[in-house]
C-alpha positions, -999 to 999 in steps of 0.1 A, spaced: -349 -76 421 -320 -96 425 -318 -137 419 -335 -147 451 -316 -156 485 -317 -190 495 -348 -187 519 -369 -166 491 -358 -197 463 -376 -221 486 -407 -198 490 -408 -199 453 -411 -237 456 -433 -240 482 -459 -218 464 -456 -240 431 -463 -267 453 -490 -255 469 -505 -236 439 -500 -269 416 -481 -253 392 -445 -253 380 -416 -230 374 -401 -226 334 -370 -237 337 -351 -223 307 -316 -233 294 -294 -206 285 -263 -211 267 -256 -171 257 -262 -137 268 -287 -133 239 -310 -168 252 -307 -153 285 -322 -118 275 -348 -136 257 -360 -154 287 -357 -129 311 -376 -102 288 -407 -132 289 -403 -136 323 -401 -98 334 -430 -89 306 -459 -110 321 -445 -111 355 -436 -143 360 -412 -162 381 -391 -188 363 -356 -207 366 -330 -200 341 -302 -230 339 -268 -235 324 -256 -270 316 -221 -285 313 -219 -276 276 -232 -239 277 -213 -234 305 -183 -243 278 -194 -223 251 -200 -199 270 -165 -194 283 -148 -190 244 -115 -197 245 -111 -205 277 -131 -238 271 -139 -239 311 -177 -250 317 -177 -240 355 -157 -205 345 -183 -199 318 -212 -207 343 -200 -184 366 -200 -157 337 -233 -161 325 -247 -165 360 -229 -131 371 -245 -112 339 -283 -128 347 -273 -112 380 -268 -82 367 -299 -79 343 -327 -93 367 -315 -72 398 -338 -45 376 -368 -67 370 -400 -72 397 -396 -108 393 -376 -130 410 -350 -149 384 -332 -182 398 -302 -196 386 -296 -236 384 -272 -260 364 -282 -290 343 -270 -323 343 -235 -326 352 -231 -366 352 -204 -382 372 -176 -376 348 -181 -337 353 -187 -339 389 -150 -327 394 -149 -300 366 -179 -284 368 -199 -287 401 -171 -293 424 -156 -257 413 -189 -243 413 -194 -250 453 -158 -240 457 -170 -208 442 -201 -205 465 -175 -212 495 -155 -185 485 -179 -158 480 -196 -169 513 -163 -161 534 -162 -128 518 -197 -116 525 -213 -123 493 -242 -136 482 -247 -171 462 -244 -171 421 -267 -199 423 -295 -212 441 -289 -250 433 -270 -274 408 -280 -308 396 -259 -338 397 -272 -365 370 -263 -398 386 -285 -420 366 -260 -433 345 -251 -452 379 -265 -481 403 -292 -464 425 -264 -469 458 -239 -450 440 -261 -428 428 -272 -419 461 -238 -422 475 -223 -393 451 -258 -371 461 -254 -373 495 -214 -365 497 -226 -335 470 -263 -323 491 -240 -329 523 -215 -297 511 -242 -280 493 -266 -271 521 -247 -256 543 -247 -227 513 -282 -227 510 -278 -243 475 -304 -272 467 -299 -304 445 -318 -317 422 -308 -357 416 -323 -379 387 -333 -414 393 -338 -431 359 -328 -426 325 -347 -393 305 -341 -409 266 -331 -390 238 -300 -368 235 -292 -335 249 -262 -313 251 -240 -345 242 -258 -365 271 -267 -399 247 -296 -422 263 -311 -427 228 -304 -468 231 -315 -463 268 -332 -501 279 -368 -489 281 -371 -504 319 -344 -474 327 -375 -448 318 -394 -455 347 -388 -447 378 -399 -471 406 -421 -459 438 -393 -474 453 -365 -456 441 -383 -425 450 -386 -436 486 -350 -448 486 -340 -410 474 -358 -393 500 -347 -415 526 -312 -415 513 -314 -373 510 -341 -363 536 -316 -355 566 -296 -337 549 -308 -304 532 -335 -294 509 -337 -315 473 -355 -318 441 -360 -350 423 -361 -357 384 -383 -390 384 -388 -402 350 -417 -413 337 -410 -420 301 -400 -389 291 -370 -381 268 -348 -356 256 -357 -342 218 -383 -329 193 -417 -353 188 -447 -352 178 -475 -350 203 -483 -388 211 -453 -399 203 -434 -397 236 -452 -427 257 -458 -407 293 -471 -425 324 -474 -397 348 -490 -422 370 -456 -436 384 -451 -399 396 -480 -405 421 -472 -435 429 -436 -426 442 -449 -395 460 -480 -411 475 -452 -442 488 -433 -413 504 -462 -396 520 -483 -428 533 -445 -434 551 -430 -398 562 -462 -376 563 -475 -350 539 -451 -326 547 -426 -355 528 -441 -345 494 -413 -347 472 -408 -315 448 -405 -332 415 -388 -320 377 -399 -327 349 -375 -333 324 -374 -341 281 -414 -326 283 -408 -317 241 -438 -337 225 -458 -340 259 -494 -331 253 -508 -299 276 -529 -332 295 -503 -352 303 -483 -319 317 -510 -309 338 -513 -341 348 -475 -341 366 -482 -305 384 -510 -324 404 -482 -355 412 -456 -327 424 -441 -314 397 -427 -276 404 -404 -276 377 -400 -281 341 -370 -280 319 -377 -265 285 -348 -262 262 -353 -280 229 -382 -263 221 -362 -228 228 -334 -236 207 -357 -239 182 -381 -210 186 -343 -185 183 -334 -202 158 -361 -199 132 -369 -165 127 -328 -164 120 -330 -187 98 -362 -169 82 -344 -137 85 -313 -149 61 -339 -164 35 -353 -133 28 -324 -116 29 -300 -136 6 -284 -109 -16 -282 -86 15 -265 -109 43 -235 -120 15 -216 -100 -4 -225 -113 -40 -209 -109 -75 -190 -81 -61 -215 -66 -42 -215 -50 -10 -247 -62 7 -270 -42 34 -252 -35 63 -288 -32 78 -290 -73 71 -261 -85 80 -255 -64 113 -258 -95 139 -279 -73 163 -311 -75 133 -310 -112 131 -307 -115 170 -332 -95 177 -359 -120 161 -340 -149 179 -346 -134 214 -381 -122 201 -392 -157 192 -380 -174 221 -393 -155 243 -424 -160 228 -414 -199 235 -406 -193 269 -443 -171 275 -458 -207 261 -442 -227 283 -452 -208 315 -487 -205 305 -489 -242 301 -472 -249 330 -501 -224 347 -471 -200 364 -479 -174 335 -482 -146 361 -479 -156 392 -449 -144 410 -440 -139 453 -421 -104 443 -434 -82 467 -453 -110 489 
């Protein structure tokens, strides 16, 4: 089935919300990550969110070193692969902060406007702008100039009040003040009144939560303020003002404190340092063993059979997707999917 159409990407949604559970939302920075998550999501029919940020969007480009240009590449080969999966496969981006705006997310709606007035369908079904690096007004300002052009293109935006800590994809909050990791009640009713008239919306409320590998009980979570905000919103606007909520830096959350956000409104969850890791180490296992065969040694040749990148890939996309089966499950999507509904 193809990347759903902006109506079927807000069913998808709407029956997280309903169903108090939440959709994997898997970075992808290669065609290899991508495969890995698509073969979990496709193998235990599942519905999930694959995302490209700033930097894979880079990487992804090679030499051209063009992060919207290498978005649109990756997004057009997840096109391709998931049209011939029962399944429906979104496509996002991932914190583009202010500096980026004009680089990445600004050519990415250009793109959308483009393929629009030819007949064609969206790349995308939303894009995140990561404005917390700013005053809540400007902030706000920058989402509702962005939402404002988005909607029109049935493309949603996620926004992020407060600060997730830690460090991802060379976005630094590791000296964040610890007041910027909670989200106030407040600033979640100032989003949604800021945002409500314009289109559809996700918001990344944090709660503590950081970027990064911890231990379970490390990471101090108060899921609380997630309820808090979204009861504010609904005692003022009305139940059907429930704000659909992301969950971002979950790495070292425990399974309670997750299922704890799907009953606040959380309907997505960003999982990516835990992927990275999950490809990486049966690599990393596979050239251990293999030493003598993966280098060409004393004058050796080595095993052609070892060093042949598709072996060592293989296990990569095998172990994360083994990652990305986890995450599902313990977000309690594992499964559930509106193909065919």
């Amino acid at each position: 089935m193809p990347v759903p159409d902006p109506q079927t990407f807000a069913r998808l949604l709407d029956a997280a919300q309903a169903g108090n559970y939440a959709l994997a939302s898997i970075n992808v920075t290669s065609s290899n990550t991508a495969s890995a998550a698509l073969a979990a999501f496709a193998e235990t029919k599942t519905d999930g969110i694959l995302q490209i940020s700033t930097g894979g969007g880079e990487f992804f480009s090679g030499p051209a070193k063009n992060m919207a240009l290498g978005a649109i590449a990756l997004a057009e080969y997840i096109h391709r692969i998931a049209e011939r999966l029962d399944v429906y496969i979104a496509i996002t981006t991932d914190h583009c902060v202010p500096a980026k705006v004009d680089t990445f997310l600004r050519p990415l709606i250009a793109e959308a406007k483009r393929r629009k007035d030819a007949g064609l369908g969206n790349l995308f079904n939303g894009h995140m702008f990561d404005g917390s690096e700013l005053p809540m007004e400007e902030n706000m300002k920058i989402s509702r100039e962005l939402l404002a052009e988005m909607a029109p293109l049935g493309l949603i935006l996620e926004v992020e009040t407060g600060v997730v800590g830690g460090e991802e994809d060379g976005i630094d909050n590791t000296h964040a003040h610890a007041s910027k990791l909670y989200t106030t009640p407040e600033d979640m009713l100032y989003a949604y009144e800021q945002l409500k008239d314009l289109g559809r919306f996700t918001l990344a409320a944090t709660f503590g939560n950081v970027h990064g590998v911890y231990k379970p009980g490390n990471v101090k979570l108060t899921p609380k303020i997630l309820k808090d905000g979204n009861d504010a919103v609904v005692a003022k606007y009305g139940d059907a003002a429930k704000l659909d909520l992301v969950f971002h830096g979950g790495s070292g959350s425990t399974i309670e404190e997750i299922h704890e956000t799907l009953e606040y409104g959380v309907i997505k969850m960003n999982v990516d340092t835990d992927c990275q890791y999950a490809f990486t180490r049966p690599i990393a296992d596979h050239m251990m063993k293999n030493y003598d065969g993966v280098l060409r040694i004393d004058g050796e040749m080595g095993d052609k059979k070892t060093y042949d990148p598709r072996s060592f890939l293989k296990k990569g996309e095998a172990g994360m997707k083994k990652r990305v089966i986890q995450a599902a499950d313990e977000l309690r999507s594992l499964g559930k999917t509106i193909f065919g509904g």
